[in-house]
N, C-alpha and C positions, 0 to 999 in steps of 0.2 A: 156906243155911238148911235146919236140917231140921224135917220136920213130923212129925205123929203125926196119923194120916190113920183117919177113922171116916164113914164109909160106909152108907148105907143098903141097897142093892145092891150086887153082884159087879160090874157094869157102871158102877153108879158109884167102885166104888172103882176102877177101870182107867181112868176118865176123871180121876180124881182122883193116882193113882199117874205118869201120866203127862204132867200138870201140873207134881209135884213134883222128875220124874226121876228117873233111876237112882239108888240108893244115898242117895236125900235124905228117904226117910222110914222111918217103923215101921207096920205096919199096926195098930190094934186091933178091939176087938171091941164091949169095956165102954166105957161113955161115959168111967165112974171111971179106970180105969186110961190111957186115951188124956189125961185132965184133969190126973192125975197125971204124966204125960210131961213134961207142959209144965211146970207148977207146979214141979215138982223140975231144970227145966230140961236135962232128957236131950232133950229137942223142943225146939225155938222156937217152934214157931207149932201149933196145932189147924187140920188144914185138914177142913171137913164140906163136900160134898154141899148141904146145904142144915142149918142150926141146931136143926131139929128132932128131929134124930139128938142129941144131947142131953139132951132132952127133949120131950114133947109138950105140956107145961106150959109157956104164954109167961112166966111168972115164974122159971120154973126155969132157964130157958135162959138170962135175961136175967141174975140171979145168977148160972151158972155163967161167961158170959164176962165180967163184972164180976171173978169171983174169980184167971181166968185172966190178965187184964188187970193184975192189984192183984200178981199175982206177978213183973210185966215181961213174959209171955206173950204172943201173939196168935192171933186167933180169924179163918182164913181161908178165905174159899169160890173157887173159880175165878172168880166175875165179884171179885172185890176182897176186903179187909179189912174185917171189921165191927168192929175193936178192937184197941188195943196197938200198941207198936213196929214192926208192920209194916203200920200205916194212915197 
């Protein structure tokens, strides 16, 4: 599986990078462009840190991993799956 891994911090993206393993993800930056990974299926899975990377908006967040999900996507954190083919 690869992800498309968005990060709140430096530290969490090194605890998140190394969940996913070598060569098995893309780093971003932009919430859009890391959402666009997956949706276009160059990722399978969105792995965040924590959802709010996102958005800080709990409707926001909750439609974008709806729209990730509605494309075959999934939306994962290190404690599990909150959506998609990889829950």
């Amino acid at each position: 599986m690869k992800y498309a891994i968005l990060s709140s911090s430096f530290g969490a993206f090194c605890r998140l990078s190394e969940y996913a393993g070598t060569g098995n993800y893309e780093p971003f930056d932009i919430p859009a462009d890391a959402v666009a990974a997956v949706v276009s299926r160059r990722c399978d899975a969105l792995l965040v840190d924590r959802v709010s990377v996102l958005s800080e908006d709990a409707q926001k967040c909750a439609a974008t991993v709806a729209y990730i999900i509605a494309y075959g996507g999934s939306v994962v954190t290190p404690e599990g799956a909150l959506g998609g083919p990889a829950a």
